[in-house]
Backbone as CSV, one residue per row, in Angstrom:
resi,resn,N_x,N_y,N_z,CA_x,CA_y,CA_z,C_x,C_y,C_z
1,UNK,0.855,-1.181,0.000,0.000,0.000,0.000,0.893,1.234,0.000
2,UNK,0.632,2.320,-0.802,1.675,3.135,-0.979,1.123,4.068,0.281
3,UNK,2.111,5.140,0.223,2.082,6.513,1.285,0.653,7.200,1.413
4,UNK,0.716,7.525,0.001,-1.114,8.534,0.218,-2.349,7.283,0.678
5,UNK,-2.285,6.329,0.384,-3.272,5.584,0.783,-3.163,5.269,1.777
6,UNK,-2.348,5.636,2.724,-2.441,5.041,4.678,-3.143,6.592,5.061
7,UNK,-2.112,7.278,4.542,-2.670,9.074,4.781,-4.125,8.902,4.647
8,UNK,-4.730,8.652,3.154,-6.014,9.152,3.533,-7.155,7.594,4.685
9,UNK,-6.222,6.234,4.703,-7.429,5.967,5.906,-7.079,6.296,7.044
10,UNK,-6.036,6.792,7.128,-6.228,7.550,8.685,-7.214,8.377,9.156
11,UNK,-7.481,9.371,7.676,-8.215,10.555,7.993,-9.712,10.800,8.001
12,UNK,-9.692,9.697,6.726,-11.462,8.645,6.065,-11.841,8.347,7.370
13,UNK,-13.316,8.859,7.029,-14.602,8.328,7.817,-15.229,7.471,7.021
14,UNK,-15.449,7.946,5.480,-16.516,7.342,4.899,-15.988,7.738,3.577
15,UNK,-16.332,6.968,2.154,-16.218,7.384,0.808,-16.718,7.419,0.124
16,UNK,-16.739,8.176,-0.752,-17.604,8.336,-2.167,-16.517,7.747,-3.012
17,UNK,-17.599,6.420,-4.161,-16.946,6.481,-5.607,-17.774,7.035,-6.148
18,UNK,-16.746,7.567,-7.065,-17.006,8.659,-8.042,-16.938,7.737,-9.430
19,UNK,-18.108,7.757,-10.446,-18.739,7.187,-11.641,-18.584,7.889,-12.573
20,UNK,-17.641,7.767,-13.149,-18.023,8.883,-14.713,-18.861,7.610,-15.719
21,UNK,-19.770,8.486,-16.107,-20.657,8.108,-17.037,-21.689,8.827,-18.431
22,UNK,-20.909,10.064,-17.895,-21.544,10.749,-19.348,-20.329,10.963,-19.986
23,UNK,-20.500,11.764,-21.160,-20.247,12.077,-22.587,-19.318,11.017,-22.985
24,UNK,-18.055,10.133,-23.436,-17.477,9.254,-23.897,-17.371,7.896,-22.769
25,UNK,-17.971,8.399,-21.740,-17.953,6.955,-20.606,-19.079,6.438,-20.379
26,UNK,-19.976,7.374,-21.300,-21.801,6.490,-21.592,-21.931,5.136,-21.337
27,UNK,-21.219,4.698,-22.961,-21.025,3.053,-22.532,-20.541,2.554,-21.976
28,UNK,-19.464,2.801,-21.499,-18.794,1.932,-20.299,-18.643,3.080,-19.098
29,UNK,-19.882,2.934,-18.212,-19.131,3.695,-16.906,-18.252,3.075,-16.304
30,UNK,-17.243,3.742,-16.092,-16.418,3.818,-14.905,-16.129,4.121,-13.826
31,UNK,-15.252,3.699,-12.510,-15.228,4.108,-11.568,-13.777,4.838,-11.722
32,UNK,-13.419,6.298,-11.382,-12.347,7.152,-11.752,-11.753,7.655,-10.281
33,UNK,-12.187,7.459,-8.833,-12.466,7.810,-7.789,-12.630,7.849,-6.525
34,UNK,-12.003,7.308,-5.723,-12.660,6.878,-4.267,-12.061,8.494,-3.658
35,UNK,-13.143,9.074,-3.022,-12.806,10.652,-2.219,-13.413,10.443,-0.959
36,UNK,-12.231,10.570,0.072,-12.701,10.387,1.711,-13.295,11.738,2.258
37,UNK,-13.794,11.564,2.657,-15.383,12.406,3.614,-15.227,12.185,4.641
38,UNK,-15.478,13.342,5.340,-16.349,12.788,6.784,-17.646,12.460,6.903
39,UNK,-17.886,11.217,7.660,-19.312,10.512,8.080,-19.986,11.405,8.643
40,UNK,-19.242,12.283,9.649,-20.531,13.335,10.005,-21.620,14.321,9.402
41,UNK,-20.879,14.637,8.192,-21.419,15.144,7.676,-22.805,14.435,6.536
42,UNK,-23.796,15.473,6.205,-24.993,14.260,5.806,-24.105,13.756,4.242
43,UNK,-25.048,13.511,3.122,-24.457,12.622,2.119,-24.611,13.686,1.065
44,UNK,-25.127,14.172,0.942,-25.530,16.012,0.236,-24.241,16.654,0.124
45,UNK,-23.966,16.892,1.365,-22.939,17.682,1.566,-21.538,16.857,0.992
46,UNK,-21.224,15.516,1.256,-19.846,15.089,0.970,-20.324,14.941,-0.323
47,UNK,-21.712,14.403,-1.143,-21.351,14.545,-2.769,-20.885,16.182,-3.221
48,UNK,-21.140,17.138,-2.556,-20.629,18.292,-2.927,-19.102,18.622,-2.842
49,UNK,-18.484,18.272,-1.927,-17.616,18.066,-1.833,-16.393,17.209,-2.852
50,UNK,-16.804,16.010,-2.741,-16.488,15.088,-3.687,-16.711,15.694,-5.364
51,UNK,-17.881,15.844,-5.704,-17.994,16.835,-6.659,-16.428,17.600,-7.102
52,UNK,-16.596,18.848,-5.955,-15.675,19.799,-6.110,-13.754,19.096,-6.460
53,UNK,-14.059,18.017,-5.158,-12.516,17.303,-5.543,-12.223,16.644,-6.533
54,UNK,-13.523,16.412,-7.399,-12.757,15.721,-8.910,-13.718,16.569,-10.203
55,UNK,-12.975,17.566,-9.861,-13.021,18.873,-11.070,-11.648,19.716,-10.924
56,UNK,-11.408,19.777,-12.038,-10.008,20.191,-12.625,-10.521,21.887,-12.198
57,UNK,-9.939,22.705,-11.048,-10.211,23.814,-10.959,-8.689,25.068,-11.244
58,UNK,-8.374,24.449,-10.088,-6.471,25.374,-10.278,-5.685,24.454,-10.333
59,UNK,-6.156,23.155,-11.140,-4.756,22.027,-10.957,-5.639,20.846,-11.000
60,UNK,-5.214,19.860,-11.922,-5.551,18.569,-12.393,-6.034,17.833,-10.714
61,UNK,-7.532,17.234,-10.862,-7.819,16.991,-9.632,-7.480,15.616,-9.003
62,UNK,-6.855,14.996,-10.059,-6.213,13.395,-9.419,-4.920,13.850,-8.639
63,UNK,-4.614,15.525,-8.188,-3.685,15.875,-7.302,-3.865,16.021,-5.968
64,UNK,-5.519,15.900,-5.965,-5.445,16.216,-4.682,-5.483,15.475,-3.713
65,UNK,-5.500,15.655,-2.601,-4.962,14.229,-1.186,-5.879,13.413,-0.758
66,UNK,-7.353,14.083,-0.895,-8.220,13.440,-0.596,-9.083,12.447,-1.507
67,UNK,-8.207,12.134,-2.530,-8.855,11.327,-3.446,-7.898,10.602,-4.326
68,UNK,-8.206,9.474,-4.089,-7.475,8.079,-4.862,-8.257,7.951,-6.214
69,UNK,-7.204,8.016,-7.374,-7.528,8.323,-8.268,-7.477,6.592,-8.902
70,UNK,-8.699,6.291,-9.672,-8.155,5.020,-10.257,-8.213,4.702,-11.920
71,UNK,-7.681,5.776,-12.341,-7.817,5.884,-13.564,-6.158,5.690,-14.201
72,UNK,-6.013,6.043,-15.691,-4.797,5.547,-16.198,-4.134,6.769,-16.743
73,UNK,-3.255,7.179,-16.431,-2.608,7.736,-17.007,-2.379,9.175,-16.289
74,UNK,-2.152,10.605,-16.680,-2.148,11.484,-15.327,-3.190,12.458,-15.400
75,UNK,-4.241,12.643,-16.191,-5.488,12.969,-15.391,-6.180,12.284,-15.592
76,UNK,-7.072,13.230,-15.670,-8.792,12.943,-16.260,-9.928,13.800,-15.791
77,UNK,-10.911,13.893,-16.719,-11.803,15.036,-17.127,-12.765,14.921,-15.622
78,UNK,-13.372,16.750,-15.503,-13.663,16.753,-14.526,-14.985,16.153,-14.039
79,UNK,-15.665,15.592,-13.060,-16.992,15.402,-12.767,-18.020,16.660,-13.259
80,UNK,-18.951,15.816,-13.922,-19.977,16.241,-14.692,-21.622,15.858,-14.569
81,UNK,-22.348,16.701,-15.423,-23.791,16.024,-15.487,-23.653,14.839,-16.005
82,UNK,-24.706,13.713,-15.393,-24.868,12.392,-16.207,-23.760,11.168,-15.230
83,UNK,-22.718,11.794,-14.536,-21.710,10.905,-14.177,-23.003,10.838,-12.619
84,UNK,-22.245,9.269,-11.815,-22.752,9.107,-10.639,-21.654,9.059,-9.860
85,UNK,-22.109,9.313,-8.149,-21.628,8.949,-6.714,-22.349,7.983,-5.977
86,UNK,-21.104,6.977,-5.205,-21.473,5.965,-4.426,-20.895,6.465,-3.477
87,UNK,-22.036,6.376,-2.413,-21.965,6.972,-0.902,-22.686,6.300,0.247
88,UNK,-22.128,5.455,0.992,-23.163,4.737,2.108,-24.222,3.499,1.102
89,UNK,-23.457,3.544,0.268,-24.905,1.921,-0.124,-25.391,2.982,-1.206
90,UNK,-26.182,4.202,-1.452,-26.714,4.572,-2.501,-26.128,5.565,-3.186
91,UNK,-26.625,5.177,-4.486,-26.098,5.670,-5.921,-26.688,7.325,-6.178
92,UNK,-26.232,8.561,-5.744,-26.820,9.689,-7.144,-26.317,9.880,-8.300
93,UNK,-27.363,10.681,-9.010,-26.695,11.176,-10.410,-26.413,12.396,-10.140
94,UNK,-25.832,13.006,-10.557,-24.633,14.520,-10.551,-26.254,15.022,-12.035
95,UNK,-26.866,16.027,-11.850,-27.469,16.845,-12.171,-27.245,18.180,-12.274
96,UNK,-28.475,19.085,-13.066,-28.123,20.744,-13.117,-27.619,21.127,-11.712
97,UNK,-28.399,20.796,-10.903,-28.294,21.459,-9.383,-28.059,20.239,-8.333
98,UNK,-27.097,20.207,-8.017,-26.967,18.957,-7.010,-26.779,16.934,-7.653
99,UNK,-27.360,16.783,-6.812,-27.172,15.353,-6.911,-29.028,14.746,-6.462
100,UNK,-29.393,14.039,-7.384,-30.613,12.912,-7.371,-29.685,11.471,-6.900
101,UNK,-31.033,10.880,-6.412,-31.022,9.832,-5.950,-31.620,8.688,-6.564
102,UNK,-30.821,7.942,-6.819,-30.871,6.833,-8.206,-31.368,5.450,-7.395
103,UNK,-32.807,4.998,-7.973,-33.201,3.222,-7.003,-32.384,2.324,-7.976
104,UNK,-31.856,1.858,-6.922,-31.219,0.411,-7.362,-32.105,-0.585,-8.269
C-alpha cells in the first residue's frame, strides 16, 4: 500500500466512488475515484464536496490528497452532469443542481 493511501485511511470516515458516465464513458461507466469524507457530515454535503474534488479547478484533480484516483494515465476530465456517486450503499446522479437519488 503506498504513502497517500495510509494518509487518507487515517483521515477517512466514509467514501464516495465517483462514476463517470456521461459524454465518452456512456457506454462503459467507470469508476475514476474513491474521495474520503467525513461521516458526520450528511451525504448532500460530501457529494458536494467530492464533486468539487474531482473537477479540474487550479490544478488537475487526481492531485489532490483526498482522493485516490483510479484511472490511467495522469489525469482525467472533470466530474460532470450524467456521471454518478457511491456513498453509504446509494447511488446519485450529478445533475443541473446537485445530486438525485438513483433506485437500485
Amino acid at each position: 500500500m503506498n504513502k497517500q493511501v495510509v494518509e487518507m485511511d487515517i483521515v477517512a470516515k466514509t467514501v464516495v466512488e465517483v462514476i463517470h458516465a456521461a459524454f465518452d464513458d456512456k457506454d462503459q461507466p467507470r469508476t475514476v475515484a474513491f474521495v474520503l469524507v467525513d461521516a458526520t457530515l450528511e451525504d448532500h454535503v460530501n457529494l458536494e464536496i467530492a464533486y468539487e474534488l474531482t473537477n479540474n479547478i487550479d490544478r488537475p484533480w487526481v492531485q489532490n490528497k483526498r482522493v485516490l484516483y483510479m484511472g490511467h494515465g495522469e489525469g482525467c476530465r472533470s466530474t460532470s452532469m450524467g456521471d454518478y456517486a457511491v456513498i453509504n450503499g446509494r447511488k446519485y446522479e450529478c445533475v443541473t443542481f446537485g445530486w438525485d437519488s438513483v433506485e437500485s
